[in-house]
C-alpha angles and dihedrals in degrees: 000000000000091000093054100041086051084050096049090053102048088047085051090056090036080066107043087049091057101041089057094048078051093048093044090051091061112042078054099057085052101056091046081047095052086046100044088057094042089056087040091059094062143039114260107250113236115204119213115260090035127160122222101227113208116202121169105190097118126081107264115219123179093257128040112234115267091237104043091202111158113201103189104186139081108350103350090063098139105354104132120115125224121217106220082214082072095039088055097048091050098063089038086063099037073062106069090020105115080198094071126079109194128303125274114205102210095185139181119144128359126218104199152077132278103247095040082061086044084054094049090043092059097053092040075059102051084047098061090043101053094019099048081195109125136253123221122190123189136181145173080209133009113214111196091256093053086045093059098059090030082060082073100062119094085230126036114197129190132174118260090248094034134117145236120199113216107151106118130258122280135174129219130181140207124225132197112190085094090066095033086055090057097047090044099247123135121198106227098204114173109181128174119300095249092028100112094141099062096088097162091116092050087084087061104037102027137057099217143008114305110225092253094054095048096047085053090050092044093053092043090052099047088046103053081044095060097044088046095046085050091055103044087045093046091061091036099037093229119145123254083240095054104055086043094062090048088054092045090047095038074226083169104081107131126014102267084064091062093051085049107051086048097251101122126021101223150357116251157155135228088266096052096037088057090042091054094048096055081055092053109039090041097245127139118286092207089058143077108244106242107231130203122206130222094243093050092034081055083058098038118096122230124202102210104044088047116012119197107248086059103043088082083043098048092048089049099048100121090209109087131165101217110217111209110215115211116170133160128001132354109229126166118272126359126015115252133183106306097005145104101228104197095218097047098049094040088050087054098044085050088055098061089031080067100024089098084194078068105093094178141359118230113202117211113191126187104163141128089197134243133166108048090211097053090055096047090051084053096050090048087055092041088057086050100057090044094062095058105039134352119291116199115191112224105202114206130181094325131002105169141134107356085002092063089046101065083052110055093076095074140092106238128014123198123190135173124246098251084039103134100212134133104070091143104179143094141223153166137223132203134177120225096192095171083118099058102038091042108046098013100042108022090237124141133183135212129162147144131245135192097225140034099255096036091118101027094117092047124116099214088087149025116253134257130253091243100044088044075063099052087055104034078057091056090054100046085050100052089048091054083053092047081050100055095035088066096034083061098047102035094044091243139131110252085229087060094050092051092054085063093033129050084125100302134148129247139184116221085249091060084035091060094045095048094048096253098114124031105206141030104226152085141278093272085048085054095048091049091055094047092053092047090053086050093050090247125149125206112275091023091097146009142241113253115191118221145222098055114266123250110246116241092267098052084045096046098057088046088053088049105056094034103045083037087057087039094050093046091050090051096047093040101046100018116196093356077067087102093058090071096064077061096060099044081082091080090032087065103040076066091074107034120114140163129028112321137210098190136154102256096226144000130256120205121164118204 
């Protein structure tokens, strides 16, 4: 009786507590709620002599939320996402804006692709050039992807104990048949005959890197290095060779190494390095510099890049480039957080394919691929609208597979140089889990079928040679149409698309070499081009984003399930948090069905 009583009584405060962390949580949505609006209601108010402060510690995404609501407790501390549309225009701004003074990059770490920082260093670029007005970058540690875009700066500060990470790029994969074999489980992957490149199914059936995958990785590698080691030295003017023998070396081991090897200007702290900035941006030493944030700067109105006898005639120009936004993976039906849904891009590219005020479609495509089908019903829409008015493809981070499919079909492709694209190939998975249910569970399974092939798709057993045929032939089948997808738009022989394709990856640089991409450049490089196919001149139209954007409400419920998830991994697993998007690879082979035309891995630099 003791026992239970003590066990009623720690589930009632088990409760209560968290009833009160509940109750707290809330209150305090509804304070950063009541704030947010209250921003939202008016422009944010710009001093003069003021300082654009870049900070990148929120993830980046192609194109900035609708609602830009920031709830910065619990588990929403730091969740907000940055467009880098808005981070662009904000430079772009900063640029012509007499109030600021010059940027000041605060980093730390990045979230965010190489190419996308490729895309914001460029610009940062282009402001010191036409500006003249100077760049400051500061940080407690330098990996080697905030060091790219702080090689930009005209000053690079790092903290007297601080670090700078030069050691070269490597990749490194997980695989799972180890652990399936323990369980009993054997991953059935067909791929294309000739695809030998599309290794997305090796971290499920070997045990290590097959020669052809690692060939693929080694070149893609070499290739984003040298692009990345150009453009450092290019700012520093430090040679290739240089920086080459300080990542061979690792040269680089404490901070004074960093001073020395040319790779930072000074040691400082927080203090100095604010010191320095009111010197050199001419404001008052006996004052605190008054910052602006991307996310306030997106909200503030400035006179000269928009004056305000022409805002009400900008938004009314009838003329529009529409910019399709595709970003993350192609999956079958509607679009969901994170995902490319067929129906609901094709749905948007079909709108301004029938919106006549729509001179030109811009294509933005930030996908490592997925459904096959998907990707077949948004190349059908993309043919449409090229038929009708020009369509430019803007490649981000990452355009393969699926994600090159829906591409072909345009007129003009740009891609950046550390762009990962090409991965022309297809494949299927399925599970044969006898082993598991049989010998690990005790389960066993036994049926009848009408039909010979009734039961050729289920996981209770492995398939048959003949039925690994019938697929194998579906496969086959699907690759020769993605051939000749890309030999048609791109004025090709299929013969000569499979020699670059059979699955494998390619930088934009390569792209660009092989005759899969057209230009070298950015998303503002891609809208130039389709405005100038359309006739139009610069201030003759304006951009128009589609699909259309979720409101605050529909974004809200979606942030609250996925940073809630996010904040009880992290508190519950702490640092061993970041294994677990390991292991959503096996969580999504779990859902994948159907043919798919998928990158076979993932590249991150750190």
């Amino acid at each position: 009786m003791r026992q239970f009583i003590k066990f009623m009584f720690a589930s009632m405060l088990g409760t209560l507590l968290i009833g009160l962390v509940l109750i707290m949580l809330f209150f305090g949505f509804l304070a950063a709620l009541g704030s947010a609006f209250s921003m939202e209601s008016k422009a944010t108010s710009v001093s003069d002599n003021s300082v654009l402060q870049i900070k990148l510690n929120q993830p980046i995404i192609d194109r900035g939320p609708k609602d830009a609501l920031n709830l910065d407790f619990g588990p929403f501390k730091g969740t907000g996402k940055l467009g880098l549309n808005d981070i662009l225009e904000n430079i772009e701004k900063a640029k012509h804006d007499d109030r600021i003074k010059g940027i000041f990059m605060d980093l730390a770490m990045v979230d965010a692709g190489l190419t996308t920082l490729k895309e914001i260093r460029d610009k940062l670029v282009e402001f010191k050039a036409e500006s003249g007005k100077p760049i400051v970058a500061f940080a407690d540690v330098f990996t080697q992807k905030t060091y790219y875009l702080a090689s930009v700066a005209d000053h690079v500060y790092m903290v007297p104990q601080g670090d700078l990470d030069m050691r070269g790029l490597r990749s490194e994969m997980m695989f799972f048949t180890g652990l399936f074999e323990k369980l009993g489980v054997d991953i059935q992957f067909i791929r294309g005959s000739d695809n030998k490149f599309k290794s997305f199914g090796e971290a499920f059936t070997r045990k290590d890197m097959s020669p052809a995958n690692k060939m693929q990785v080694s070149t893609l590698l070499n290739s984003i290095w040298g692009n990345y080691i150009t453009e450092v030295g290019a700012q520093r003017n430090l040679d290739t060779t240089k920086l080459n023998a300080i990542a061979a070396g690792m040269l680089v081991r404490k901070a004074e190494d960093a001073v020395s090897h040319g790779l930072v200007d000074s040691l400082l702290y927080r203090d100095q390095v604010l010191t320095d900035l009111k010197q050199r941006m001419g404001l008052d030493a006996d004052k605190d510099i008054k910052f602006v944030g991307l996310s306030d700067y997106t909200k503030a109105y400035v006179a000269k890049v928009k004056p305000e006898k022409d805002v009400s005639e900008v938004s009314k120009r009838r003329d529009k480039i529409a910019v399709v936004y595709a970003q993350g993976d192609i999956v079958d039906g509607e679009s969901s957080d994170g995902s490319i849904g067929g129906a609901t891009l094709s749905e948007a590219i079909r709108k301004a394919r029938k919106d006549t005020s729509v001179k030109a479609i811009v294509l933005r495509v930030n996908s490592p691929g997925g459904s096959g089908l998907a990707s077949d019903v948004i190349w059908r829409e993309m043919l449409l609208a090229k038929a009708v008015k020009p369509v430019v493809v803007s490649m981000g981070d990452v355009a393969a597979s699926g994600g090159y499919y829906i591409s072909c079909a345009a007129d003009r492709i740009y891609a950046e140089p550390t762009t990962i694209t090409g991965s022309i190939g297809v494949f299927g998975m399925i599970p044969n889990m006898k082993g598991f249910f049989n010998d690990k569970l005790g389960l066993t399974f036994d049926g009848v079928q009408t039909h010979k092939y009734a039961g050729m798709m289920t996981v209770t057993r492995p398939l048959t040679e003949e039925e690994k045929g019938i697929i194998q032939g579906f496969i086959d089948n699907f690759y020769a149409t993605f051939t000749q997808r890309v030999a048609e738009g791109r004025g090709m022989q299929v013969a000569q698309v499979d020699s670059i394709g059979q699955g494998r990856v390619w930088t934009g640089v390569d792209a660009l070499r092989i005759g899969l991409v057209d230009e070298l450049g950015g998303l503002e490089a891609a809208t130039a081009e389709a405005a100038r196919r359309a006739d139009l001149q610069e201030g003759e139209y304006r951009l128009v984003g589609y699909p259309e954007q979720k409101d605050f409400f529909q974004e809200l419920r979606e942030s609250l399930n996925i940073q809630a998830r996010s904040w009880l991994a992290t508190e519950a697993f702490g640092e061993d948090a970041e294994m677990l998007h390991r292991f959503e690879q096996v969580k999504r082979v779990r859902s994948i069905t159907g043919i798919q035309a998928r990158m076979p891995f993932e590249v991150e630099v750190y």
